[in-house]
N, C-alpha and C positions, 0 to 999 in steps of 0.2 A: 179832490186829492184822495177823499179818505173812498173815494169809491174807485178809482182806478187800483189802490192800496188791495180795495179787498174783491175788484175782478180779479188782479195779478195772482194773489191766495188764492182765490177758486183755480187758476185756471194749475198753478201748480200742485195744486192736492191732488187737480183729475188725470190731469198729467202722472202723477205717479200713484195713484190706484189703478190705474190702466198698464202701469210698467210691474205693478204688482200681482197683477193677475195674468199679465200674460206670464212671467214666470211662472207663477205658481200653475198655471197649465202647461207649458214648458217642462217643468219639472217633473209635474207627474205623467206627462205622456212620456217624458225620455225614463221614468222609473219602472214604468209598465213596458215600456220596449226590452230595457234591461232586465228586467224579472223575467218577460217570455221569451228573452234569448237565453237566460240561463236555465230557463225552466227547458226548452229545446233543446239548448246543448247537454242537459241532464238525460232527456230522455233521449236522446240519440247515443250516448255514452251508455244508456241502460239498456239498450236494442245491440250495442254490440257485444257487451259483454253478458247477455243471455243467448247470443249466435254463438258467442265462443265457448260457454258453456255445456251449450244442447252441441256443437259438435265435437265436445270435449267428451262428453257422455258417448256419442255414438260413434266415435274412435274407439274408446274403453271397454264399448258391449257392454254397456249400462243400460242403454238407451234402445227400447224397442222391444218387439214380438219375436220371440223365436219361433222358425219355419219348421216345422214337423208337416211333411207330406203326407194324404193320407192315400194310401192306396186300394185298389178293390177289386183290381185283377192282375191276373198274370203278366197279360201284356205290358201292362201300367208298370208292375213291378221292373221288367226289363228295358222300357223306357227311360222309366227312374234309374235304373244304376248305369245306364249307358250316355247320360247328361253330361258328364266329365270325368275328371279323373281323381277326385278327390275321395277319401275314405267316405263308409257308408256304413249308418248303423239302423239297423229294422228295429222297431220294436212290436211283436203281436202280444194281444191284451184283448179282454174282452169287459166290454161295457157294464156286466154284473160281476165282474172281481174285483173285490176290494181291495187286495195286494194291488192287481193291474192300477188301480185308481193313485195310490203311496207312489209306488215305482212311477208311474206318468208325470206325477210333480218333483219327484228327483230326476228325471231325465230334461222336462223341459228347463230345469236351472243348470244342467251340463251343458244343453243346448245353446242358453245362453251364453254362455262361457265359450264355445267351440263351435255353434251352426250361424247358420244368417239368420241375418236380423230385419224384418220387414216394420211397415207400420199395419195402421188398420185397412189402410186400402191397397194389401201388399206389395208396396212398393220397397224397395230395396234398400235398406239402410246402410249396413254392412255386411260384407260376406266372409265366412269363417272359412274351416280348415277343414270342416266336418259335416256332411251334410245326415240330415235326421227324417227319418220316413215309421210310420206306424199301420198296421194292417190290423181291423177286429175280428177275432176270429170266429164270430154268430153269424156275421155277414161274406166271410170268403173261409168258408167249411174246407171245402174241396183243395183251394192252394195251400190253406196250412195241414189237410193230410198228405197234401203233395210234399210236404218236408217234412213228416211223421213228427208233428207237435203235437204233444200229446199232456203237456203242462202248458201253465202262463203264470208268471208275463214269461216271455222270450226273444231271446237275442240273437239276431244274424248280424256279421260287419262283411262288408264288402269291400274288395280295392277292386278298380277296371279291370287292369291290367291280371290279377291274382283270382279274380271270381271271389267268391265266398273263403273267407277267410277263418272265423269263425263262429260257431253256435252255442247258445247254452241255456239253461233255466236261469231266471235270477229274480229272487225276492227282492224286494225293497230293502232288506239291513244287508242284503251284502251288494247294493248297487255297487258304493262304493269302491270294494274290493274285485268283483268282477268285470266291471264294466269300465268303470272310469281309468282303474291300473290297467286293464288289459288294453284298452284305447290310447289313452297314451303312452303306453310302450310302444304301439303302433305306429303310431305318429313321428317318431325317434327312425324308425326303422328305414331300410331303401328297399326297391322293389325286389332285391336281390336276395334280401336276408326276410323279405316276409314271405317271395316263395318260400326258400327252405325251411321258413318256419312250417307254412304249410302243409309242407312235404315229409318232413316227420312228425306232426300230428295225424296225418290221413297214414300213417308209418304204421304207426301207435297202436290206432283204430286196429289195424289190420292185426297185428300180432297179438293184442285181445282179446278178436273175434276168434282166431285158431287156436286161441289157447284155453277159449270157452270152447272150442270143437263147432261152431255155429259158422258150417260154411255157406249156409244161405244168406244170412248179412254179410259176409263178404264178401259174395257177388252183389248181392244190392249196391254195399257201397262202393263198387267196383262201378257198377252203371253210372253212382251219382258223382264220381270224381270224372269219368266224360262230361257227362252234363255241363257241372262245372265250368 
C-alpha cells in the first residue's frame, strides 16, 4: 500500500514539474516573440518616421547640395542658359580673392534657399526657381574680357526669353542688398515687365554715355544689346 501511495506521489510531482517547465518555456519563448514584435514594430515605426522627416527636409530645401555649375567656356556658358526657362545668376570670382571666397558662402546659402538641390553623387533632390552657375576668372581671361569685367566678385542674371538682364560688382556686405533684392524682385516679375525693365536700363546706359560725350561706348553697347 504505502508503495503504490508513494509511486502515485512520484508520478504526480513528475507530472507537474514537466507541466512546469513546459510553461515556463512557453512563457518565455511567447515573451521573446512579443518583445521582438514590438522591438520590429518599433523600428519599423522609426524607419518611417525618419523617411518622413528626410522628405520633410528635402521638400523645405533643408536637405542637400546646392548645384552651382561651373563653367569654362563660352560655348558652355550658352548651353547653360539655353537648358530652360528659369532665371540665371553667374557668379565670376577668382580663386585668390578673398572677397570672391565671403561672397561664394553667401551665395551658396541663397542657392540653397532658391537653386536645386542634389546629393553627392548629383542626383536630384529638389529643383528651385533659380538656377546658379560660377565662371573663375585665372582660367577663362578671355570670356570675362569678353564682358569687360574688370572687378570681382561679379554678377550677370539671365532670363531665356530677356537675354541678360543684369550686371554688376558686388561685395560680400552688400550681397544682401544687391543681389538677393534685385533677384527677387525678379522673380515677382512677368516676361513683360522684365523686358521693359530691361529696356530702360539699356535706356539709362545710353543717355549717360551722351551726356559723358563718350560716343564710342555707345556704339559698343549698341553692338552688345544685338548680341544680347
Amino acid at each position: 500500500m504505502k508503495y503504490l501511495i508513494y509511486t502515485y506521489l512520484v508520478a504526480c510531482l513528475s507530472f507537474h514539474q514537466l507541466g512546469v517547465s513546459a510553461f515556463t518555456v512557453n512563457y518565455s519563448q511567447s515573451k521573446r516573440l512579443t518583445r521582438s514584435s514590438h522591438d520590429h514594430g518599433r523600428m519599423l515605426a522609426m524607419s518611417t518616421t525618419d523617411r518622413q522627416q528626410t522628405d520633410n527636409e528635402v521638400s523645405d530645401g533643408i536637405h542637400g547640395i546646392p548645384k552651382i555649375t561651373s563653367i569654362t567656356s563660352r560655348d558652355e556658358l550658352f548651353e547653360f542658359l539655353a537648358e530652360d526657362e528659369r532665371l540665371i545668376v553667374v557668379k565670376f570670382y577668382a580663386t585668390w580673392c578673398k572677397s570672391c571666397a565671403r561672397f561664394g558662402l553667401k551665395l551658396k546659402k541663397f542657392a540653397k534657399k532658391h537653386g536645386d538641390l542634389v546629393d553627392e553623387h548629383e542626383v536630384e533632390l529638389h529643383k528651385g526657381d533659380i538656377r546658379f552657375a560660377e565662371i573663375e576668372y585665372s582660367k577663362n581671361m578671355r570670356l570675362c574680357k569678353t564682358f569687360g569685367i574688370k572687378k570681382l566678385p561679379f554678377v550677370q542674371i539671365y532670363k531665356a526669353k530677356n537675354g541678360r538682364i543684369d550686371e554688376f560688382v558686388c561685395g560680400p556686405k552688400d550681397f544682401n542688398e544687391k543681389v538677393v533684392k534685385r533677384v527677387e524682385d525678379i522673380l515677382e516679375m512677368s516676361d513683360d515687365e522684365i523686358s521693359f525693365l530691361k529696356d530702360m536700363d539699356n535706356g539709362q546706359i545710353f543717355v549717360n554715355e551722351l551726356a559723358a560725350g563718350n560716343s564710342t561706348s555707345v556704339s559698343a553697347s549698341a553692338s552688345d544689346m544685338k548680341l544680347v
